[in-house]
C-alpha angles and dihedrals in degrees: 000000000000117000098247112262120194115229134174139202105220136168133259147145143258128067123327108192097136115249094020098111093238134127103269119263125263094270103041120097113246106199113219134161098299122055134293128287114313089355138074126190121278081035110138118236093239092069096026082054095049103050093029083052092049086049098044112021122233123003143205112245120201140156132217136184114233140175107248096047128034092242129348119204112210120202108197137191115181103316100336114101122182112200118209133184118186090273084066130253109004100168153349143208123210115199134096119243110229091257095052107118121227096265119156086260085058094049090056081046095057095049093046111142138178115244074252091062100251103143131185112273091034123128122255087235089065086046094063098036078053094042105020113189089346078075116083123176128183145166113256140165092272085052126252107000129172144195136204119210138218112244096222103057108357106245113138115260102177128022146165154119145322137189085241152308110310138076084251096066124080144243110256105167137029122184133145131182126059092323092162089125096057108025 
């Protein structure tokens, strides 16, 4: 189990073609230290559902079983899921599936960046230049998956994952908080 990180998706200018070292545009979400978009950790799904549905339009609703929480319920939009327990949002993934079609919510999707500037569709080569040591990557069973620290104690606050191992492949998916259900 992760310790809990809050992260947000937040606006801000500037270009937003993904890789291309630049502040996100207007419409991507930019994941800093408080939530994600409309949302910020410990959030019920009753008010996260309402403001994300205003944003984005319909979702998909689900519930999972996981390991660290009885049954987590997922609300997801093109590539972005939102994962819930009865305490409120506990989690999120970013990162289009290859079916997702090119919706507005796919387009913020494509230009989401890290406060850092990582954004999806750079190289891991760039995620470590950007983390350093704080950026570990390894083969699972879900494929190459990898985890950036906190520099204070260690525990993972963002994670994700990559195309493979080298500083070639590229960054696919970025989450943080407790993401078991949709991992």
């Amino acid at each position: 189990m992760f310790a809990v990180t809050v992260l947000v998706a937040a606006a801000c200018s500037g270009s937003s073609s993904p890789g291309d070292g630049k502040a996100p545009g207007t419409t991507s979400l930019v994941l800093s230290k408080d939530g994600i978009g409309l949302a910020k950790f410990g959030d019920s799904i009753e008010s996260v559902s309402g403001r994300v549905h205003a944003k984005y339009g319909p979702f998909e609703s689900r519930e999972a079983g996981c390991d660290s929480h009885a049954m987590s319920k997922f609300l997801n939009w093109d590539g972005v899921f939102l994962v819930f327990s009865a305490d409120g949002l506990m989690g999120y993934l970013i990162g289009p599936r290859p079916a997702d079609p090119i919706t507005p919510v796919g387009k913020d999707v494509q230009a989401a960046a890290t406060v850092e500037g990582l954004r999806l569709g750079d190289s891991v080569g760039k995620a470590r230049q950007i983390y350093g040591a704080r950026f570990m990557l390894e083969e699972n069973s879900l494929g190459p998956e990898f985890y950036i620290a906190e520099e204070q104690d260690g525990w993972p606050v963002l994670m994700g994952f990559s195309t493979g191992l080298t500083d070639a492949d590229t960054i696919k998916r970025i989450g943080a908080g407790d993401i078991c259900a949709v991992r």
